[in-house]
C-alpha angles and dihedrals in degrees: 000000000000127000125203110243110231139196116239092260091052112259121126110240124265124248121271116264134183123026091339085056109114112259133218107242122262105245115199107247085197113099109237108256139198115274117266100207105010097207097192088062100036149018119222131183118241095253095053090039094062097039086066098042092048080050093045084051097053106044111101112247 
C-alpha cells in the first residue's frame, strides 16, 4: 500500500522539476552490429586492431 507523502501543513508534495524532473529514457538511434576484433576469441596486435576497425569503418553498410 502506498501512502501520499505530504508536507506538515498538509499538502502532498509537488512533482520534481528541473533537473531533478523524471526523463524519458534515451533511447540509441545506431542499429547493434557484429564485432569487429572479438578479443575473447583472439589477440591482435594494435596495428592489425585498428586496420580492421578503419576497414570495418569504410565499407558501405
Amino acid at each position: 500500500m502506498t501512502t501520499l507523502q505530504t508536507y506538515v501543513h498538509g499538502k502532498p508534495y509537488s512533482l520534481p522539476r528541473g533537473r531533478y524532473a523524471p526523463h524519458v529514457p534515451v533511447l540509441d538511434r545506431l542499429a547493434p552490429t557484429h564485432a569487429v576484433v572479438d578479443l575473447d576469441r583472439e589477440r591482435v596486435d594494435a596495428e592489425a586492431f585498428v586496420a580492421r576497425i578503419d576497414r570495418a569503418c569504410s565499407t558501405p553498410a
